[in-house]
C-alpha positions in Angstrom: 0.0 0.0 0.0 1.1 3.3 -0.8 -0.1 7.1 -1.0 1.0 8.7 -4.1 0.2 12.4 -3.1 0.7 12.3 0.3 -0.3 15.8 1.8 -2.3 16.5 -1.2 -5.1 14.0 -0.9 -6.5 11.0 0.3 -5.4 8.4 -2.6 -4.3 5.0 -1.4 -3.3 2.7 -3.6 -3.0 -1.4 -3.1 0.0 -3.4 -5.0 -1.1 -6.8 -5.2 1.4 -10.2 -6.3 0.3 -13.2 -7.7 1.4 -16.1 -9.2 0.5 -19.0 -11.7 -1.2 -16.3 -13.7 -2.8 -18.1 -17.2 -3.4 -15.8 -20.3 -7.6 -16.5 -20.5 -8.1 -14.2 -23.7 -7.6 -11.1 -25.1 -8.5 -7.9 -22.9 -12.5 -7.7 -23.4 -12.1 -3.0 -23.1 -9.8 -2.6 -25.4 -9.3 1.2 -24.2 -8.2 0.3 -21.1 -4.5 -0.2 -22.4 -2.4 0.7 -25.5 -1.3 -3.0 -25.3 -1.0 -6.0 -23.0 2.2 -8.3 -23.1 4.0 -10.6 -21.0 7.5 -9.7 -20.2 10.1 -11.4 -18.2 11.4 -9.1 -15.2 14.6 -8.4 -16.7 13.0 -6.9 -19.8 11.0 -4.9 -17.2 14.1 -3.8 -15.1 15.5 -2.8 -18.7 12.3 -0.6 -19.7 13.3 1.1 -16.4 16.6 1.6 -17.2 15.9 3.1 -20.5 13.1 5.4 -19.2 10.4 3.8 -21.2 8.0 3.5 -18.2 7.7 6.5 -16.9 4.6 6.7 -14.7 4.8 6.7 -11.2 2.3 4.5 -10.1 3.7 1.4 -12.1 7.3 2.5 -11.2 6.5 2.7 -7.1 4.7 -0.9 -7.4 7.8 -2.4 -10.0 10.8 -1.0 -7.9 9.1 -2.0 -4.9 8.9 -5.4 -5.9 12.2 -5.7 -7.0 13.8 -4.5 -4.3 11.7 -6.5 -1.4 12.6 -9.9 -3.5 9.3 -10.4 -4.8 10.2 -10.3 -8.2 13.2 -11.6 -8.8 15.8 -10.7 -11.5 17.7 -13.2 -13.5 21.3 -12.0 -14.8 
């Protein structure tokens, strides 16, 4: 959990972790995202690196994971 504008409102946002995810079908809103891929961490890690997610929502939740071990990078 975690309050993105601390001071400035009330927001609380939940970072949730699961595992044995199974790709069901396609996304059924398809203007909820630009598009919808499965990447292995260290691609993630590397997106970070080269600044191509940028928002600060999914960067909180993805460095947070990574650095409490919950996702776990492969060299």
């Amino acid at each position: 959990m975690f309050h993105p504008s601390n001071g400035l409102s009330d927001q609380t946002f939940h970072i949730f972790h699961c595992a044995g995810a199974e790709h069901v079908g396609d996304p059924t809103d398809l203007t909820e995202a630009s598009r919808v891929e499965w990447r292995p961490v260290h691609d993630v890690v590397e997106s970070i690196r080269a600044g191509d997610i940028t928002d600060g929502l999914s960067l909180t939740a993805l460095t947070s994971a990574i650095t409490l071990g919950i996702l776990h990078v492969q060299s």
